[in-house]
Structure formats: structure tokens, C-alpha cells
C-alpha positions in Angstrom: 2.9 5.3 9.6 1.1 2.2 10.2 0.7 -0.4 7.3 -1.4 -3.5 8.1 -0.7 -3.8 12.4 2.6 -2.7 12.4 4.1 0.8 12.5 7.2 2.1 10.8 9.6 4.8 11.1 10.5 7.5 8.6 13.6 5.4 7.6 11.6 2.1 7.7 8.8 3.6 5.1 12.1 5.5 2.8 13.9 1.5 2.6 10.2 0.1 1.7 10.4 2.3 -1.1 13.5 2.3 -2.3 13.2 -1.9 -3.0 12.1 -3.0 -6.5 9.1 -4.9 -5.8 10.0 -7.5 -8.2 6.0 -9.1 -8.7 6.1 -9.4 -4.4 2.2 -8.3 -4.1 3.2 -7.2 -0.4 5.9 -4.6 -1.9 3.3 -3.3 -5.0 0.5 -2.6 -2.3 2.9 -0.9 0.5 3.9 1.3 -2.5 0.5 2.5 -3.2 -0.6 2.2 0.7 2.2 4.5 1.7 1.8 7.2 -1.3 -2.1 7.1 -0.3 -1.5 7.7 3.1 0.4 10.6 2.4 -1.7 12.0 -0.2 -4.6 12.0 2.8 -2.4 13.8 5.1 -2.0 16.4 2.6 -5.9 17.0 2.0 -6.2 14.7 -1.3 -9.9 13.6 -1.3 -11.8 10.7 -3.0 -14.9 8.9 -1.9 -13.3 5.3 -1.9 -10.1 6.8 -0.7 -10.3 5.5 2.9 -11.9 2.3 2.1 -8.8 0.9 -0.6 -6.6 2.6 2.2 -8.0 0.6 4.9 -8.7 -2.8 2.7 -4.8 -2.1 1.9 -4.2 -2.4 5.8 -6.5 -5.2 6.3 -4.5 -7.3 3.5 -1.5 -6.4 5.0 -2.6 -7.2 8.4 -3.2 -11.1 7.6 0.1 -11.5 7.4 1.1 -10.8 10.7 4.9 -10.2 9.7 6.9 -6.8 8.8 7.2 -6.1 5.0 8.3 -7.5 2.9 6.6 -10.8 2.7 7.3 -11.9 -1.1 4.1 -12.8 -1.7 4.0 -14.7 -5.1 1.0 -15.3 -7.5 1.1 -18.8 -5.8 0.4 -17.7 -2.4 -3.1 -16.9 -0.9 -4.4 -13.1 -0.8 -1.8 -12.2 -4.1 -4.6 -11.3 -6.4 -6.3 -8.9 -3.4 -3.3 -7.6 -2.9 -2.8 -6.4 -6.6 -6.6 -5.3 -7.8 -6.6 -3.0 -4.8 -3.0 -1.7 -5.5 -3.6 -1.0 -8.8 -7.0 0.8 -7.3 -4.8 3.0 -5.2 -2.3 3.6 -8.0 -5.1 5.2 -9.6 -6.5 7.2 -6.8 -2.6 8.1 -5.8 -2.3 9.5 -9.9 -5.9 11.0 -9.7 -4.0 12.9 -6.5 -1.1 14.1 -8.3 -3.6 15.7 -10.9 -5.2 18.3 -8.8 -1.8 19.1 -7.3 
């Protein structure tokens, strides 16, 4: 699966997810990015679905590292980050509704 530029294995996405994100906005989007992604490989719909999905890459993407990137409130694209994570949280619980 690819989040921002960078792809990453089965075990690579399962390690992501097993870290507490501790307020790192990187960690709370990759959370959401990954359980959308696999909501849309399952058939889950939503008009704005792809767009948070790939606004989720694009933030990612600026960083130009591999996950995590402890992004504080203090550091640029923090806020970004966490609006369109919580956006995703709710299309990814919307999901879990029709299910």
C-alpha cells in the first residue's frame, strides 16, 4: 500500500498500526489513510472518499521521509494533517455502518 510516495509492506502497514500515535499528526492520518484505503478495496463508497484519501497522500507526501515523522502542533502541515484525519475517521466509521 502506498501512503504519501512511499510503499509499504503488509508487515510495514501492521507495525504503523500497532504504534500509539501519541498527538504525531503523521501517525493519526496514516491510521485513517490506511483503514480508508482498505475500506475502498472492499467496495465502501463515499463521494469525498477519494479526494480525503488522496489529500491524505499529498500531506504525507511533503514530507518526503517514511512514517513516522512526529509531527507536533509546532511543525508546519499539523493542523492539515488532523482536519482531514478526523474527515476520514468519519468516512472510515460511516464504512463500518453499512458493513
Amino acid at each position: 500500500m502506498t501512503l504519501g510516495d512511499d510503499a509499504y509492506g503488509k508487515a510495514e502497514l501492521l507495525w504503523l498500526l500497532s504504534r500509539p500515535t501519541r498527538g504525531d499528526a503523521s501517525m493519526i492520518l496514516a491510521h485513517q489513510l490506511i483503514a480508508a484505503k482498505l475500506n475502498r478495496a472492499n467496495g465502501a463508497a463515499g463521494p469525498a472518499a477519494d479526494t480525503l484519501i488522496g489529500k491524505g497522500d499529498y500531506l504525507l507526501a511533503t514530507y518526503g521521509d517514511r512514517l513516522p515523522f512526529y509531527s507536533r502542533p509546532w511543525k508546519p502541515g499539523w493542523t492539515y494533517m488532523i482536519i482531514t484525519a478526523m474527515l476520514l475517521d468519519h468516512y472510515n466509521n460511516s464504512c463500518s455502518r453499512h458493513w
